[in-house]
C-alpha positions in Angstrom: 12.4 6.5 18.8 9.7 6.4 21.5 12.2 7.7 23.9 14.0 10.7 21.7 13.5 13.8 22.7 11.0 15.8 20.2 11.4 18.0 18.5 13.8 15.6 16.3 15.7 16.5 13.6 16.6 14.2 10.6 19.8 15.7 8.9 20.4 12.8 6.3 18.0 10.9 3.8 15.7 8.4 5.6 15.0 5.3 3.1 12.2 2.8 3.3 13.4 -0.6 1.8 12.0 -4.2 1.7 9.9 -4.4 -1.6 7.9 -6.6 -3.3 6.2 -6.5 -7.1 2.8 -8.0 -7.9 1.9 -8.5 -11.3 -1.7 -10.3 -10.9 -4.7 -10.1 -8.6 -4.5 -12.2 -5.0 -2.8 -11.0 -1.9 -0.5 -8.4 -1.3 2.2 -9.3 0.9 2.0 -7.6 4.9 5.7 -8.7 4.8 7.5 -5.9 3.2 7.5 -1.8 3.0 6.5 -1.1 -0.3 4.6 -3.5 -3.2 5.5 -2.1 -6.6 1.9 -3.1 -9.1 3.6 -3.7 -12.2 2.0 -5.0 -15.8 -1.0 -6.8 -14.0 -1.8 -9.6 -16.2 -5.9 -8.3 -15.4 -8.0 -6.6 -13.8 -9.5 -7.1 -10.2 -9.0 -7.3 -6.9 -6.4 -7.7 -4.4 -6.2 -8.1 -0.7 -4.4 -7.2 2.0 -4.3 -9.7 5.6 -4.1 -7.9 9.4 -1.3 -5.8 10.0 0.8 -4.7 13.4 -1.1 -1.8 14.9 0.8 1.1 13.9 1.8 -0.4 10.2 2.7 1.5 7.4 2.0 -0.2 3.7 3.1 1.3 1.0 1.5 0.6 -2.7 2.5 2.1 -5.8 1.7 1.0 -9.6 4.6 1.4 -11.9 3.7 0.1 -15.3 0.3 -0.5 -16.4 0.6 -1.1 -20.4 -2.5 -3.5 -20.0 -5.0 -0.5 -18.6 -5.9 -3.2 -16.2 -8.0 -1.7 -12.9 -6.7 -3.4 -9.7 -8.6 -3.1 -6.5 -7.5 -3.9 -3.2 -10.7 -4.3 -0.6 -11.6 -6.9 1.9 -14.4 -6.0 4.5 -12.5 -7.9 7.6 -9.4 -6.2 7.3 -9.3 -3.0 5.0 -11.8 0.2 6.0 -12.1 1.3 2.4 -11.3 0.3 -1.4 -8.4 1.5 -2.5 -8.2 1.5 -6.6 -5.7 1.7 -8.9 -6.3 2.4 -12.8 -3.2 3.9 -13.9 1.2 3.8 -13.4 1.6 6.6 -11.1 -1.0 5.9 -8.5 0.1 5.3 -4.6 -1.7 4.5 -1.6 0.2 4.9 2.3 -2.0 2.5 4.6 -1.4 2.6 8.3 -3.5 -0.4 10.2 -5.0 0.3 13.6 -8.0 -0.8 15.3 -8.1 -4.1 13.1 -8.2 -2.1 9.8 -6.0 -0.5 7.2 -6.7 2.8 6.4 -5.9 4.9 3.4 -3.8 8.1 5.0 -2.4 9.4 1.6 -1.5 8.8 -2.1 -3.4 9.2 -5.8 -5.0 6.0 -5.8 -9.2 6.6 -5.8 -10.8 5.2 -2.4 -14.3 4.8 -1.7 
């Protein structure tokens, strides 16, 4: 797209695919679109490796029938904490300048 003329006009539905599930704390994967947080067998934190300038993450918690609070944070690599307490919750992500940022969703970030 970096050569289409603006302004550009989308006339069908765009879909973002490539998805992944996490059910437990440790790494989310940089390797696909969108992570669906499912039923997380506790609570506690997540976190996320260097992106591709310009990358979008998506994160989104489906189910949470354990109440569990899941946290994704890591000084090197994520600007702020990004927390998750209840099915319903998103966060969009872009990384750029050797961070993700939080750019939109209902998760809590502090």
């Amino acid at each position: 797209f970096a050569d289409v003329a603006t302004p550009v006009k989308f006339s069908d539905t765009i879909a973002i695919t490539d998805t992944n599930t996490q059910t437990s704390t440790g790494a989310i994967s940089t390797t696909t679109n969108i992570t669906f947080i499912s039923d997380v067998d506790g609570g506690g934190a997540c976190t996320l490796a260097a992106g591709v300038d310009g990358q979008i993450k998506i994160v989104i918690m489906i189910s949470n029938s354990g109440g569990h609070t899941l946290s994704i944070n890591s000084s090197s690599t994520i600007a702020n904490t990004t927390t998750f307490t209840a099915a319903g919750h998103s966060a969009t992500l872009l990384y750029t300048n050797s961070k993700w940022y939080f750019i939109g969703g209902t998760a809590t970030v502090s």
